[in-house]
N, C-alpha and C positions, 0 to 999 in steps of 0.2 A: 237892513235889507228885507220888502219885502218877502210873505212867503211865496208866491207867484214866480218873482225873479230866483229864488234859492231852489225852486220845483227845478226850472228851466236848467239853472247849472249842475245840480246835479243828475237830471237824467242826463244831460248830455255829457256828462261823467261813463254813466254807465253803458251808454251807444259805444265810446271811445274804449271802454276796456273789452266791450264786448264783441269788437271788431278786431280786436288782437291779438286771438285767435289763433296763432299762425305757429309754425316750429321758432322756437326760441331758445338759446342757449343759456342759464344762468351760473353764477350770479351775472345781473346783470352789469354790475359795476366791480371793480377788484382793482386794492391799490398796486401799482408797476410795480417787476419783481414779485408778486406776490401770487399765490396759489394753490392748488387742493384740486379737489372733485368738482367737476362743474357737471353737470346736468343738462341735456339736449329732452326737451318736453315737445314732444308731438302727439297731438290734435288730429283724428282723424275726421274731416269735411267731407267727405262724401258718401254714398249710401252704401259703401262696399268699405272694406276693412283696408288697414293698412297693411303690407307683408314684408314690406324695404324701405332702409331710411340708408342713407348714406352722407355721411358728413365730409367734408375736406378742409382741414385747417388751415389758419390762416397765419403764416408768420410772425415772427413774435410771440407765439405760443409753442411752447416745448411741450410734447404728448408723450409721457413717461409707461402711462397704463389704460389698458380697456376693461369695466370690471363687468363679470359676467355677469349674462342676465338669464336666468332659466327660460327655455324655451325659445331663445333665441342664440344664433352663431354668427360671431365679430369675425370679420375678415379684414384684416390691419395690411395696410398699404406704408411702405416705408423708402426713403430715398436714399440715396448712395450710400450715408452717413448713418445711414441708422436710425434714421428719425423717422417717426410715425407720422407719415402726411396727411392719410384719412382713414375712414374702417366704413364698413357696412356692414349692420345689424341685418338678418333676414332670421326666416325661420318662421318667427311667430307672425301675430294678427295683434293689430289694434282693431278695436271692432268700431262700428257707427258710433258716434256719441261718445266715445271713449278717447284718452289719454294714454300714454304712458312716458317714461323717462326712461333714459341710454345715460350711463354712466362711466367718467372717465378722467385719470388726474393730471394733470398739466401744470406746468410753471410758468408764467408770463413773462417775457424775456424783451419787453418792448415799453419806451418811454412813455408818457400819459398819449393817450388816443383811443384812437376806435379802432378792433378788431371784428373783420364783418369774416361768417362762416360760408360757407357754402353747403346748404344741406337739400338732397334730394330726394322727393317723398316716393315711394310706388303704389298703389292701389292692386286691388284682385282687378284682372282684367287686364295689367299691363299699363293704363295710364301714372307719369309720373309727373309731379309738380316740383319744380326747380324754384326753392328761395335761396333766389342770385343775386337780386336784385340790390344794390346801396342807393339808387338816384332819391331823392324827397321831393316831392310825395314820390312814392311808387306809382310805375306806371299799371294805366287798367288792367293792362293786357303779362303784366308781371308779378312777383311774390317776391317781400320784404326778407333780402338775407337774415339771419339770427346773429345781432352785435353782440358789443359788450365793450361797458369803455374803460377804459387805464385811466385811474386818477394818480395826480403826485403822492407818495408816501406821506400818511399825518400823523404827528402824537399822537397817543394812547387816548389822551383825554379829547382830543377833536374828536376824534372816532368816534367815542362815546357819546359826546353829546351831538353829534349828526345822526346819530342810531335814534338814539333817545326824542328826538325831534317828533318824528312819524307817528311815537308811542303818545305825545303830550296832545298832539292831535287829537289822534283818533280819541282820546278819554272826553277832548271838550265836545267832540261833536254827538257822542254818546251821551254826556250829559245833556248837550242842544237837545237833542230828539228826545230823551223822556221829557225834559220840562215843555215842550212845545206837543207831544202827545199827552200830557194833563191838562195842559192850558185852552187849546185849540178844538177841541172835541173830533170830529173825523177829518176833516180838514188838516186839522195838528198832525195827525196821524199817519196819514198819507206821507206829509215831508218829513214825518218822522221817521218811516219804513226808509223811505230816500238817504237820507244823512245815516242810516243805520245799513244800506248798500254800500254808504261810498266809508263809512267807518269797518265795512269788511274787507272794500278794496284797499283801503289802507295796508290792513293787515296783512294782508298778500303781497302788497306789491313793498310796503315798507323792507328798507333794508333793516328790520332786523338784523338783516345783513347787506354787510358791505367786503366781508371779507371767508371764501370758502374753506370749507371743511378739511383737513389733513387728507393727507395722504391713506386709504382703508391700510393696507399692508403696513401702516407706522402706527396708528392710532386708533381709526375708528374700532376697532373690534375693542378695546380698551374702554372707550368713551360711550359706547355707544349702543352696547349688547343688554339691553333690557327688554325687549320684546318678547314673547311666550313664542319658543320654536311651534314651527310645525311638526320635524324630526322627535324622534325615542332618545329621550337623554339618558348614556350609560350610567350605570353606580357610583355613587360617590366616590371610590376609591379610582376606578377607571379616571374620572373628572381629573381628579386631581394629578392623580399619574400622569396624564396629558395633556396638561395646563402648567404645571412645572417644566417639561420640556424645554418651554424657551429662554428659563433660565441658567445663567452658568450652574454645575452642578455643586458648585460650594453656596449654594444663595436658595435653593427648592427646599431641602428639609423642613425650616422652619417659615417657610413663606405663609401669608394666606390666603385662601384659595377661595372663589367666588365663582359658580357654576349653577347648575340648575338643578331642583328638586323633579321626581316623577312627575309631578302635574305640569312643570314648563316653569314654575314660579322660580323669577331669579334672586340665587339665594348664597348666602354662605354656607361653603362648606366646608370650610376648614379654616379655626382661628389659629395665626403661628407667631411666631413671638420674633422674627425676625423682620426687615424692612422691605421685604419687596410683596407687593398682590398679584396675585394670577389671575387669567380668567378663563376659565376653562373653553373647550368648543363650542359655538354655537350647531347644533343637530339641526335647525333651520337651513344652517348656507351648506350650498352645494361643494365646497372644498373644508379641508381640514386648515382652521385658523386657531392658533394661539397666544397669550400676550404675559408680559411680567412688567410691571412698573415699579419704582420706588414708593414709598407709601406716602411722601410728601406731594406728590401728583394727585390724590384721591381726590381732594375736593374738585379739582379741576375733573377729573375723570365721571365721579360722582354725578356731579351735577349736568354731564352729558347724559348720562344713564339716565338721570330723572327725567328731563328735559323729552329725550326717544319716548320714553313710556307717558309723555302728555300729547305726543306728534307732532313736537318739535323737531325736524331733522333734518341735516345738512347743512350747507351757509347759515340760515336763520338760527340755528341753533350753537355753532359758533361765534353769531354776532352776539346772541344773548350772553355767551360768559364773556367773549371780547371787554362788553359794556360793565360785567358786572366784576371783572380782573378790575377795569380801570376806576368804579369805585371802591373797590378795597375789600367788597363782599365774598369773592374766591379771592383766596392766597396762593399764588406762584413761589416756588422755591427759586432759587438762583441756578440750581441744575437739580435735574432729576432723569436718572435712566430709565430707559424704556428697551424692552428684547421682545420680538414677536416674530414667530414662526408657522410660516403658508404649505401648505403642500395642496395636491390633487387629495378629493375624497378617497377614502380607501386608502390614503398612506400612512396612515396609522394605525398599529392593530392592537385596540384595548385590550387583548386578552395577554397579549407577550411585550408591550409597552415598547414596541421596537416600532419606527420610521424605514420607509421605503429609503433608496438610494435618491431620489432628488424631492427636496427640500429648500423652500428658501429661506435662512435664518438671517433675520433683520434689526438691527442694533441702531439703538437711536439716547443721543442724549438731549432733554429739553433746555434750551439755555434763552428764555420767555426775552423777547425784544433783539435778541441779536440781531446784527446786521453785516451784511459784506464787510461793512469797513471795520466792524469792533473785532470781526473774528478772522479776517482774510483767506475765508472759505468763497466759492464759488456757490453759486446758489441752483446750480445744475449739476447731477453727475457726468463724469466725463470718460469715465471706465467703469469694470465691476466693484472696484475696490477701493478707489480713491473717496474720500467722506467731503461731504459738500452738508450746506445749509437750507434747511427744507423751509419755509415760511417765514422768513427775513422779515424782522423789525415789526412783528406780531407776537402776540403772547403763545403763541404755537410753535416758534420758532426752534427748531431741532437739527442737529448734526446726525445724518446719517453715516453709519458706516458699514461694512459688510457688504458682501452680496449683492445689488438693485438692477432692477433692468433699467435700461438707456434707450 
């Protein structure tokens, strides 16, 4: 291929991502049954801020949770049954030129297809844009609803190497572009800047992921708590006092305990000679979160933790240990528990090591690959108490029990 004709497809690469632009829902693909955190990314287009986004779901998606977002206040819409049909974020400002993402965790509960959202944007001034729209192309005078398609359920090793696909890409096109920027002098250069555009769009758009993030109230504060707080981290003693919490109390004495030093740097602080790890509060989130895992979980946990602190994070960062479970580089136990406990800020009080009266203490065992049929768990909860199947026929796969909201 000419360099002339590889100029032409790739800027016309870069027109097409750079017109899509629009509120999107990710991940964008997720296999049926299956489920986590998805992410609603709005884009503000006009020269005044955004101040309301309002989403409505779309059947076949069970919406379990809304997770907060500082500065802004979710107003959760729900139908006879109890089911969360849509929310509206308001409060805050997306400003000119800016981004942000609304966060929330849901089960897909619909065969392979396409799930189109309903989201409606507001602007200061009162103008709102409705992406309603399913027809193809979009009509002028309309805005492209935010999808997401249900694929069939695949091996572990499909998975993997559909993931891996995007990554083998982007490496040759990156090789293309330096040898053609040594070879070609400024001319090389140019297509080489090009093929190093569309090697970023790779990167972005690549499923690294194909499958989202757990449930935050199950996992993420587990997997995923490596960032330097903004908050005052208490003393290690305090840390650890409330990072054991969500332990039964026959399993905390000897636990170890993983929290944060003065400066934010996340650290051990406490080595214990028994099997389960804590991880103390993040002083960053705006509620009191705590977690306890089996210590057979760590490399999977671990390796979430490293992953946050390179800005890997959410679906992409799941698909990365997905890939690296299925070649054999993290090791899964066969079961491994997990206890993690939510309250409101302020309901814990370091100094008397005592919890307010509501709490949600949340109980989860990992059983990696399960599925409806192996364990004859439902894969939605159906009350507060009954245990269902969180992330069916993925290496995230967990039995909830306890406490959940519906």
């Amino acid at each position: 291929m000419n360099t002339s004709r590889l100029s032409a497809i790739l800027a016309l690469t870069a027109v097409v991502l750079l017109a899509s632009a629009h509120v999107t829902v990710s991940p964008r693909e997720i296999v049926s049954k299956g489920g986590g955190v998805f992410l609603v990314n709005v884009p503000t287009e006009r020269p005044v801020a955004t101040v309301k986004i309002r989403v409505e779901f779309p059947e076949g998606l069970r919406v379990s949770r809304i997770r907060a977002k500082a500065g802004w206040t979710a107003a959760v819409e729900r139908d006879t049954s109890k089911a969360i049909t849509a929310v509206t974020w308001s409060g805050g400002k997306i400003g000119p030129d800016e981004f942000d993402e609304f966060a929330f965790n849901a089960r897909v509960n619909a065969p392979p297809s396409k799930l189109a959202f309903k989201a409606y944007q507001t602007y200061e001034g009162g103008e709102t844009v409705a992406w309603t729209s399913t027809d193809t192309p979009t009509p002028k005078d309309q805005h492209p609803a935010p999808q997401i398609t249900i694929t069939p359920v695949q091996s572990k090793y499909a998975t993997a190497a559909r993931e891996n696909w995007l990554g083998a890409t982007a490496m040759l096109l990156g090789f293309a572009a330096l040898t053609m920027s040594m070879r070609n002098g400024r001319n090389g250069k140019k297509v080489a800047g090009l093929m190093l555009f569309a090697l970023a769009a790779l990167a972005a758009a690549a499923p690294l992921a194909a499958q989202d993030h757990a449930a935050r109230p199950v996992a993420v504060h587990a997997d995923a708590q490596a960032a330097a707080p903004t908050g005052r981290p208490g003393t290690a003693a305090e840390q650890i006092a409330g990072a054991v919490i969500a332990a039964p109390p026959e399993l905390r004495d000897d636990a170890t305990v993983l929290g944060y030093a003065p400066d934010g740097k996340f650290i051990q602080l406490r080595k214990g000679t028994g099997d389960m790890i804590c991880l103390a509060d993040d002083p960053k989130e705006a509620r009191f979160h705590v977690a306890c895992y089996h210590k057979s979980l760590e490399p999977f946990m671990a390796r979430g933790r490293e992953l946050t602190a390179q800005g890997v994070e959410g679906w992409p960062r799941d698909s990365v240990r997905n890939s690296e479970i299925a070649s054999g580089r993290i090791k899964m136990p066969a079961a491994g528990g997990l206890y993690t406990l939510t309250a409101r800020a302020g309901c814990y009080d370091a100094a008397t090591g005592k919890l307010c009266d509501h709490t949600n203490p949340v109980h989860s065992v990992y059983v990696p690959f399960a599925s409806i049929e192996s364990t004859g768990l439902l894969d939605h909860p159906t009350d507060e108490h009954t245990p269902f199947l969180m992330n069916a026929g993925t290496a995230k796969a967990h039995i909830m029990f306890g406490k959940h909201e519906h």
